[in-house]
N, C-alpha and C positions, 0 to 999 in steps of 0.2 A: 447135458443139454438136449433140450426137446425139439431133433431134428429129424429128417426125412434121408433113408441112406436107401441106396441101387444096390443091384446086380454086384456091381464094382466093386463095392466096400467105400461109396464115396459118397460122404455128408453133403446135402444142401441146406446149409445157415442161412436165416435171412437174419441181416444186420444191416446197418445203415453207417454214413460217415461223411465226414467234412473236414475240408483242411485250408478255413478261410479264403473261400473260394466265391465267395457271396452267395451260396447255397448249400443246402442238405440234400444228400441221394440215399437212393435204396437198392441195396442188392439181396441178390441170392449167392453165396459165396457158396464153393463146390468144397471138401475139404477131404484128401485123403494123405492117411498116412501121416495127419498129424502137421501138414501142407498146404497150404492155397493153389488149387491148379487154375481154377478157372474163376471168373467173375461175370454174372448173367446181370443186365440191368432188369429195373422194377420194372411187372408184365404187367401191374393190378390192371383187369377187366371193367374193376366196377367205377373208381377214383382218378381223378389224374394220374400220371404216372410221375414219379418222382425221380427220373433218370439224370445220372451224372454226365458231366461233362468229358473232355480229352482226359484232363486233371483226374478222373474219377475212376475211368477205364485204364490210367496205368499203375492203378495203385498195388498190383500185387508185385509189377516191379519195382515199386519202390521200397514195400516192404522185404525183400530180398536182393536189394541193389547191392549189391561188390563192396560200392563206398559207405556203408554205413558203419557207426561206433557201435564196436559191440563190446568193448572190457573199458574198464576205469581207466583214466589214462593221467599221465604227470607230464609237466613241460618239464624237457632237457634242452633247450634249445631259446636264443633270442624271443621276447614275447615276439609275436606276429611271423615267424620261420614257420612254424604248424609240428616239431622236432615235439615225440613224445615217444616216453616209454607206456609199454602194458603194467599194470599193476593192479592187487587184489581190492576187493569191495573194502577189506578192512584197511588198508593202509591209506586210502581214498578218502576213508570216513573219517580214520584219526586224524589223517593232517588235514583234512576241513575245520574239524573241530579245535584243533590245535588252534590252527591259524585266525581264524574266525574268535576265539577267547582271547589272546593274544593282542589281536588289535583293537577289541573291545577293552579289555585293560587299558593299552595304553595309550587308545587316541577317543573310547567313547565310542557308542553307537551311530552316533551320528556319522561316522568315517564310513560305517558301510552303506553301500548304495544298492537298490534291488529294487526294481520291477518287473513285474510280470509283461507279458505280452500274450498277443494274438496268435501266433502259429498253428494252435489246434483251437478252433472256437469250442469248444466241450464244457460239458457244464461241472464235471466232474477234478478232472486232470488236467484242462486247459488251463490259460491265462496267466500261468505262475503263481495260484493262491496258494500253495500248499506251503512252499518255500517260504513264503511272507507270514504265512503264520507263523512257522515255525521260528522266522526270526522276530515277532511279534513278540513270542513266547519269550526270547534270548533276550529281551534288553531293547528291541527297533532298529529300526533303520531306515535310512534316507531315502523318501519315496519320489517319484516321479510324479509329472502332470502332464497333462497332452492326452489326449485322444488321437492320435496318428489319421485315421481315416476320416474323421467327420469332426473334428473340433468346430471348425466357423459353422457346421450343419448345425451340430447341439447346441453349440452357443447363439445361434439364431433362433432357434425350433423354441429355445425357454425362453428370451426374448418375448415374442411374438405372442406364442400358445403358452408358456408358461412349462411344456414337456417338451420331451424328442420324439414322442411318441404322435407322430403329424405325416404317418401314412397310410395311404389306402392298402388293403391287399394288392397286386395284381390283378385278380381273376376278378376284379370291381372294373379292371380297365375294358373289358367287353361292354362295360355300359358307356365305354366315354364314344363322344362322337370325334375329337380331337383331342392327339395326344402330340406333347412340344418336349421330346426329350433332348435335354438340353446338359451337355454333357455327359451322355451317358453310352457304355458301350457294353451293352448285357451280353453278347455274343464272346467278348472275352472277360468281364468281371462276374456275367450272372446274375447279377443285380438281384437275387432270389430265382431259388428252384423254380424254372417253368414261364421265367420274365419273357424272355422270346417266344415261347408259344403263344401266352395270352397276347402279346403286343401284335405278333403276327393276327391269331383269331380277332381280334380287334379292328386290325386292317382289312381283314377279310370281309367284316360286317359293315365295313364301310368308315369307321375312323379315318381322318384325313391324319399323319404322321409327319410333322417337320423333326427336322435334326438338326440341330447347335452345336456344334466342333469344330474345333479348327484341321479336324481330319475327315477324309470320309474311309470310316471305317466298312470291315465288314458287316455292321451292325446298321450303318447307315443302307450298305446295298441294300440289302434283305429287307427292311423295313420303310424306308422315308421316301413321303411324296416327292419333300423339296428339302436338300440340304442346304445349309448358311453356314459357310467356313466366317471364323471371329476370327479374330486380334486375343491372345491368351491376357488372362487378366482384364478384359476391358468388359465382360458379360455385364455386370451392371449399368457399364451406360447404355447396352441396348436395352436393359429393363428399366431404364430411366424413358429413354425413351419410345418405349411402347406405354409407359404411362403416359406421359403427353400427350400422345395420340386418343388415348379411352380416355383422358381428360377434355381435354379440347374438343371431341365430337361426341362428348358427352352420351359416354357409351357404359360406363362405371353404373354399378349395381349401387345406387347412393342406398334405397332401403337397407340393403345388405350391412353397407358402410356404415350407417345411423343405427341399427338395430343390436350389432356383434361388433363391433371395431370402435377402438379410440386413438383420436388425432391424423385421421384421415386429413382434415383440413393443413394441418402441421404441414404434412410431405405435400401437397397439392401446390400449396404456397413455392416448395422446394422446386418441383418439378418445374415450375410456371416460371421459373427464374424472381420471385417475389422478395424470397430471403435474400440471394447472392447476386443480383443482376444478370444471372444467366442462365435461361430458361434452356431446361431439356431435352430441345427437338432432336426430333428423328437426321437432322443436318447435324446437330453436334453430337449426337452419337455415332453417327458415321464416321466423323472425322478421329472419331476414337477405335472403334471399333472394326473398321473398314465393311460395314454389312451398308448397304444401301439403302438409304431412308424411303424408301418406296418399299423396300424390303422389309423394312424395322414397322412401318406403318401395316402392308398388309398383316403382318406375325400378330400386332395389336388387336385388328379390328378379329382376325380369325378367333384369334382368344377369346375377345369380349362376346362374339356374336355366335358361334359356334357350341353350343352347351349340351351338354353340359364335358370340359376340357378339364385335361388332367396334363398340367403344367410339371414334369418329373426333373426335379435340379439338381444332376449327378453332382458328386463331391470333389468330382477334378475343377470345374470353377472356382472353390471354396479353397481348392490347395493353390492361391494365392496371394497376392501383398496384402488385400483385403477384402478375403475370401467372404467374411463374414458379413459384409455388406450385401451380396450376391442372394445369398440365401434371406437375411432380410427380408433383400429389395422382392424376390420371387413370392415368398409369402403375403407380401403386400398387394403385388399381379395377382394371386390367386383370392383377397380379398377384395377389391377392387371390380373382378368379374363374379363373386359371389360361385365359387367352384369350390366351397370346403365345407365339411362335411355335408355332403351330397353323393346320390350316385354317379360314378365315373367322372366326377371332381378329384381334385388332388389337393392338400393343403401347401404344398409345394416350400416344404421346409427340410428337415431330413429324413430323404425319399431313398434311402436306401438300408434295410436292415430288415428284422420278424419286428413287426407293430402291431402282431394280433395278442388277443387277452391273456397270453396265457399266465396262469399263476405261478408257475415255476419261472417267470422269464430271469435272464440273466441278471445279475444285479439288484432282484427282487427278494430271492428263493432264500431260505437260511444255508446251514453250513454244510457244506465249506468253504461258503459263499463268504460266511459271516468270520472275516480272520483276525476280527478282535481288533482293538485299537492297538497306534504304532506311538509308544510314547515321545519317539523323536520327535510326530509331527506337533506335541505341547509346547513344545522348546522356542518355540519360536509364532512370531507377531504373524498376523493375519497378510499374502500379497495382495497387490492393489487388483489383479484382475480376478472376479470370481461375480459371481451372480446369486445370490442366495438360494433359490429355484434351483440354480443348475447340481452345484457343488456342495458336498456334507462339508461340516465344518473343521473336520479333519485335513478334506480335501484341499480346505484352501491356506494351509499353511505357507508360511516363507518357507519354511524348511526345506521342503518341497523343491526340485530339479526339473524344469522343463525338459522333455525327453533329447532337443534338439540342445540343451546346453550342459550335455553330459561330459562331455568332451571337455568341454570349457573349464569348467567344476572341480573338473579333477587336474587337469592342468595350472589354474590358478587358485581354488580354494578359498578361504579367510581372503585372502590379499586380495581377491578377484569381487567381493564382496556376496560372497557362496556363505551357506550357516554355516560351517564345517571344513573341514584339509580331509579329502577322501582319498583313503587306504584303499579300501577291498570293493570287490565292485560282485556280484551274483545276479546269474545271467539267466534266464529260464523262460520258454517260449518267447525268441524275440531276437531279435538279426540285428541291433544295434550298429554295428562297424558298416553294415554294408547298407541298413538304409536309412539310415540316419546320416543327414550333411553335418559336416566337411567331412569325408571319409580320410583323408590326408591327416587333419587335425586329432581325428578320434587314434591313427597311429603312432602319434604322437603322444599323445593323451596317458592310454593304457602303458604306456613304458613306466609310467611313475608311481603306479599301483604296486603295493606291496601281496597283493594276492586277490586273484581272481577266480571265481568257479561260474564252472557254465555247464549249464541241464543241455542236452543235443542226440539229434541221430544222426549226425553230420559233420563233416571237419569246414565247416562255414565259414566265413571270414571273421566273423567274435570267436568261435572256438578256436583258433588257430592262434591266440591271444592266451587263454589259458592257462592258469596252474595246472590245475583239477579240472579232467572233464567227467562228468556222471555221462554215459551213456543209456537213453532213453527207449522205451518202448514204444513202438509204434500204434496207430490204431489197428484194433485186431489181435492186440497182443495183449489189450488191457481192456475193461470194462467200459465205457463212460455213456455220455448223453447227450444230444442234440436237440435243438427244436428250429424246425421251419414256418416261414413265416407265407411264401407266396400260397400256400396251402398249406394251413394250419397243421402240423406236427410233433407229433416226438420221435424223435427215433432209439434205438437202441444199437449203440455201438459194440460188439458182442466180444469177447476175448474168444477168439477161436483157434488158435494156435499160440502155443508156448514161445516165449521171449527168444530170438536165437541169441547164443554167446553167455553174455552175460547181461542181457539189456534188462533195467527195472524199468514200471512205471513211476509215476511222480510221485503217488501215495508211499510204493512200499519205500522209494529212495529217503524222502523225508520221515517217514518212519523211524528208520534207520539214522539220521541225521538226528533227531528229534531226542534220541535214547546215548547218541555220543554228546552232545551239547548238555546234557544231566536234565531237560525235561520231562516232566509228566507225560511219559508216552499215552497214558488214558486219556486223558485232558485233552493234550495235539488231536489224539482221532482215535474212535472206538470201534471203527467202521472198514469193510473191504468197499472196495471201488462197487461192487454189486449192490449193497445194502446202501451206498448212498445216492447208486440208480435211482433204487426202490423209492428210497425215503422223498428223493426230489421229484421222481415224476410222478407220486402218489398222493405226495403232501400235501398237493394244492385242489385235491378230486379234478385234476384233468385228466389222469391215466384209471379207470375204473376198474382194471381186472388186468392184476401183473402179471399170471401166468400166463395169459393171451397173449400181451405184451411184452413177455420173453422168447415166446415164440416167432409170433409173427416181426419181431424189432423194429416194428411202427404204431404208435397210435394214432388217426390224423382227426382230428377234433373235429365234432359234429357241428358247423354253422349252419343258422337257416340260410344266410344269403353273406354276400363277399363283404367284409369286414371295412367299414369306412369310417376312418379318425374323425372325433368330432360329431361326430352323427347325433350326441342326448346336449350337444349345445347348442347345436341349432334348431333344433327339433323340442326343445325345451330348455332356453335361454336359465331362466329363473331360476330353476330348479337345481339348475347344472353347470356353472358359472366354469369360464375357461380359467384353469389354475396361475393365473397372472394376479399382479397386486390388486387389478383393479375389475378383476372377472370377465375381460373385453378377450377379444384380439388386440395389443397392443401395436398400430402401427409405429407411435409414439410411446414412447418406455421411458418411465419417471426413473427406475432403477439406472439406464444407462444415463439420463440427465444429472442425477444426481452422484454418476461417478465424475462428473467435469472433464471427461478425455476427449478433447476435438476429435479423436480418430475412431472414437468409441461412439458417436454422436446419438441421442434420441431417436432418431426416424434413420432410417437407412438412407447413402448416400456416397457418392459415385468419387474417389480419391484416383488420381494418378500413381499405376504402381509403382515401385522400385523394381529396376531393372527389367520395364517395360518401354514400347516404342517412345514416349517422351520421357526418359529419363539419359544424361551426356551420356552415361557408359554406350550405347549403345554405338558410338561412332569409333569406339575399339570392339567392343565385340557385336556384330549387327545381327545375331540370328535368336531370338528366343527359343528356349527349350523348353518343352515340356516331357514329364517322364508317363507315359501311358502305360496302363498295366498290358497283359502279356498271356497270348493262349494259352503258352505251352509252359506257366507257371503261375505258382499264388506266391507273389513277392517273391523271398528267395528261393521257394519251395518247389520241387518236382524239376530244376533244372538241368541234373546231372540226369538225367531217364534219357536213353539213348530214343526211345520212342515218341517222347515231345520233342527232343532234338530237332526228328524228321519234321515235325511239324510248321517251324518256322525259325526263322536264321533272325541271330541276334543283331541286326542293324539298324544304323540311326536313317532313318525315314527325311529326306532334306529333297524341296521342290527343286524340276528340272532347272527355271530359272536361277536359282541359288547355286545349283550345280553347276550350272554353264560356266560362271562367271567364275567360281572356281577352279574348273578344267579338271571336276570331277567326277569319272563314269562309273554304271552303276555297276555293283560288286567291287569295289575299289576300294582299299584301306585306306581310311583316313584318322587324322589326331580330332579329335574335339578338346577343345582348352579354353578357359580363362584364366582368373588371376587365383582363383582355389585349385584346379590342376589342370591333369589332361591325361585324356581315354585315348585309347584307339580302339576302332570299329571298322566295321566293312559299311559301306554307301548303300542304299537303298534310293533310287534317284525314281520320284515317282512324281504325276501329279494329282496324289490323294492328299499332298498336307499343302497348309499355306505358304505361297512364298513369303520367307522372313523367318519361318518357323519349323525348329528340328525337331524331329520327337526322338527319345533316346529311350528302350524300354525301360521301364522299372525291375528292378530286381538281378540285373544281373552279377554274377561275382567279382566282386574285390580282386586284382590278382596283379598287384604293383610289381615294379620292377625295380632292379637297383636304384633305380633313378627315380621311384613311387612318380613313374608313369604307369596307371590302370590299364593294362592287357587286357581285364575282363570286358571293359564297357561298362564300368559301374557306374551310373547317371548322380549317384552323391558325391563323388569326385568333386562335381564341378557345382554342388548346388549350395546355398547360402543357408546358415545358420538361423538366419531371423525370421523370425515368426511376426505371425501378423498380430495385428494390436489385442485381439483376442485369444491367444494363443493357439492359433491354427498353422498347420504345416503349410510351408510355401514351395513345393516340390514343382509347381508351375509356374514359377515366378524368376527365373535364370536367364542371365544373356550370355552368350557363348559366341566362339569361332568356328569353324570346319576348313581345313588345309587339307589339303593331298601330303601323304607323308613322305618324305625323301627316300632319296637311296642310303644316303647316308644314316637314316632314321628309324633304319628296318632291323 
């Protein structure tokens, strides 16, 4: 490797890395002895700078953390005890392969269950494709649906635009003059590399910046003129009724509307109360939403008169009852005032992720992208929810498990009316037990599994389930690839130090895997993790000169100016038709009229949640939850680092008033419970959240007790299985209790 060494004998690698953090960083990693001593953030003089977050600067502790898996392991112990012996790569491998033939003989492929997940976003080793091929190769297996993070986003953004691909860069937001982030907390999700600089640079230029949550975050301090704490779940009716407002004062871009959009009229009618007898105002949005209709009116006219505004609609709205109406209803706001593709407009659909061109993007790129068709998903009839646009045709099998009815699946089966009685479950990139709800149900669940494997560098709450654990390689121990998106990049993930222990990466583990199952190891993959760097960030002429780019382990793409979604549709209509059936903006969608699902409806539109303030449960449990992500981790991830520890204490966030009336102060243990379980937490008694409403972090550990009461704080404990009518996660959509916990209960 072509790097620069000292006096010392000490390497500085520049490599880059991410760990679903909602961004890509760059370092100079220091490297002696074969060791990570030290991690320098990106200095570039000439380019933004690409610097990590907390998450980013404690990575060499994690990559050396005490609790990591570093040998093969076997459960000697009740599934969910975490009881395992050490044992060698080969008798790990035989009895996968064993087991894995075994229950293909005698229950069918379709009995195993596997998806990948997010835990390393990499374009290489990430996601769990490697595993899935290989069980592609073996016969198939039972795949998963859901998009965990943005389902109602993507399932809007096709809708609509007909893609997902319906954002601006960031560094577009120095053109906006008003920015409405709405939902969104870039200070701890990131929102993309450098989201807080430009939004800050932004402010600085004189952008006016409101904020939409029902918390005021650290993201609101630093950034927003005027915060608006909401009612969780009710965002659509203030975007109901800030359309009323740009309707009735006849503030709407109608050219805009007439030019690029179809069935404007549709929703206008809706709004105006035409369709239902109950017109939209900023008064009945209030009484839903609790923001003040003077409040809900000026938010409107600022949008409509203020341009060019970049309406930003984080995905915590969308993780509810019917998240998917939100994002809609927002895309329709942003056509309405004519802010899509333009500069420092936002198409205000799914506004979080890399939406720049590149030709390697995820999802796009060939293999090991491409992991071959899963003959299980044949087997079975077309489900009712999919969008043609959105979902391949694989994709939308029955066969198919929504990630939130895993649990379900395997508990009930055939009887339950599942395609399949699921045996074996294979785990890889992806924390299942601990965030995915009913967390109680899913320990239930896994007892009935006759064998289970799970890919990990951690003893997790799904590892501690386990037959077989593969212990995984960290980043830095393995080759792979990134791409960011707030500023156009590649990075290069570098291998710069050997695997401690015994840890493989995902290639060489399924390699191995690939050769005991009796397939064509040539066929599975012909490739080191380096060569399909190469192959993927070269394949598409966006990386121009690989040895550069193994040197320096960034390339950041030359744009003339900051990248705005939609830019050759509105700038040339005709030529460049929006990829919907009907080449428009669809505020109106024939595809969703024509599936006949009232909850699914044509135009976007404003439903009463489940287990929101008008729904009875609420008069046994009165407090809404919602689970907000978390500085000092990405999901379940970096939570054991004694060094994020310091950063911030794991407590549920519950208003003074709510506190009072409980007789609970702050720093005080308390239960949180409904009728799926009960956590206990420490109190956090502030007035930054709404009274009425608790926030519980995301991601914390699983860690039941005799009595599978959660010690951790795990916020899926207590969260509902149901998804919303598009199949999006409803992680915001919870009603709960808080108690002071007894003497006796300690």
């Amino acid at each position: 490797m072509e790097d620069n060494k000292n006096d010392s004998g000490v390497q500085i690698i520049k490599s880059a890395t991410a760990h679903h953090c909602g961004g890509c960083c760059v370092w100079k990693l220091h490297v002696k002895d074969g060791k990570i001593i030290k991690m320098e953030p990106d200095d570039d003089q000439e380019n933004p700078q690409l610097r990590g977050c907390l998450r980013g600067h404690s990575m060499v502790q994690r990559l050396y953390a005490p609790d990591r898996l570093n040998y093969p392991m076997k459960r000697t112990g009740p599934r969910g005890s975490g009881e395992f012996k050490r044992i060698s790569w080969d008798e790990a491998l035989d009895y996968t392969a064993k087991e894995l033939n075994r229950i293909k003989e005698k229950y069918g492929n379709s009995s195993i269950i596997c998806g990948g997940g997010t835990g390393d976003v990499t374009m290489v080793q990430g996601y769990g494709f490697h595993i899935e091929r290989v069980l592609r190769m073996f016969g198939g297996y039972t795949c998963t649906w859901g998009w965990p993070s943005w389902e109602a986003a993507s399932f809007a953004s096709h809708v609509n635009y007909g893609t997902y691909d319906a954002m601006n860069c960031r560094d577009d937001n120095l053109n906006s003059r008003l920015i409405i982030l709405w939902g969104v907390n870039p200070v701890a999700t990131i929102h993309g590399t450098n989201a807080m600089w430009y939004f800050k640079r932004a402010r600085e230029n004189g952008a006016k910046i409101i904020y939409i949550d029902p918390r005021y975050t650290q993201s609101a301090s630093v950034l927003a003129d005027q915060w608006i704490p909401i009612n969780p779940a009710t965002d659509t009716a203030m975007v109901m009724g800030m359309a009323f407002t740009i309707i009735t004062e006849e503030l709407q871009d109608q050219r805009f509307l007439n030019r690029y959009t179809t069935g404007f009229d549709v929703f206008r009618d809706y709004v105006l109360g035409k369709e239902d007898g109950v017109p939209k105002t900023p008064e009945w949005a209030e009484e839903r939403t609790g923001v003040a209709a003077d409040v809900i009116k000026q938010v409107a006219r600022d949008y409509a008169t203020i341009k060019p505004g970049a309406l930003i609609s984080g995905i915590s709205p969308g993780r509810t009852a019917f998240g998917e109406q939100f994002h809609r209803a927002t895309a329709t706001l942003a056509a309405m005032t004519g802010n899509i593709g333009i500069k420092g407009g936002e198409p205000a659909g799914r506004s979080l992720g890399d939406q720049t061109p590149f030709h390697a993007y995820p999802f796009k790129m060939g293999p090991p992208m491409q992991i071959g068709e899963n003959p299980v998903d044949k087997e079975a009839p077309t489900r009712e929810i999919y969008l043609p646009n959105y979902t391949t045709k694989d994709q939308r099998s029955y066969a198919r498990i929504h990630l939130n009815k895993i649990s379900d699946a395997i508990l009930h089966g055939k009887a339950g009316g599942y395609h399949a009685d699921y045996k074996a479950f294979v785990v890889s990139s992806i924390n299942h037990v601990n965030q995915f709800p009913s967390t109680i149900k899913w320990h239930k669940a896994l007892q009935k599994l006759e064998f289970m494997l799970v890919f990990e560098q951690f003893m997790t709450a799904t590892a501690r389930y386990a037959d077989i654990l593969f212990p995984t390689a960290e980043l830095f121990e393995k080759n792979d690839l990134i791409v960011g998106g707030s500023s156009p990049f590649y990075g290069f993930i570098k291998k710069v130090v050997e695997p401690f222990g015994e840890r493989k990466s995902q290639i060489d583990i399924c390699n191995l895997l690939a050769e005991r199952l009796g397939l064509d190891v040539e066929e599975y993959n012909d490739k080191t993790d380096e060569e399909w760097v190469k192959q993927i960030a070269m394949g598409g002429g966006d990386v121009p000169d690989w040895d550069k780019f193994k040197k320096e382990g960034i390339h950041r793409m030359p744009l003339e100016e900051p990248y705005v979604a939609f830019k050759e549709q509105i700038e040339d209509p005709e030529n460049n038709p929006f990829p919907t059936p009907s080449g428009k903006i669809e505020i109106y969608s024939k595809l969703l009229a024509d599936m006949n699902d009232p909850f699914l409806p044509p135009i976007p539109k404003y439903f009463e949640p489940w287990e929101g303030r008008t729904d009875p449960l609420i008069k046994k449990y009165p407090l809404q939850m919602i689970t907000p992500r978390f500085r000092r981790r990405t999901h379940t991830q970096f939570d054991t680092l004694p060094w994020l520890r310091e950063v911030q204490d794991n407590n549920v966030q519950i208003n003074t008033k709510d506190a009072d009336a409980r007789g609970i102060e702050n720093g005080e243990m308390v239960k949180v419970f409904n009728d799926r379980g009960e956590i206990r937490i420490r109190a956090t008694v502030t007035e930054r959240i709404l009274p009425g409403v608790i926030g519980v972090p995301s991601g914390a550990w699983f860690k039941p007790d005799e009595n599978m009461i959660d010690r951790g704080g795990c916020p899926n404990t207590l969260n509902s299985e149901r998804y919303s009518p598009c199949g999006s996660f409803t992680w915001n959509s919870a009603l709960a209790e808080v108690a002071k916990v007894g003497e006796d209960e300690k």
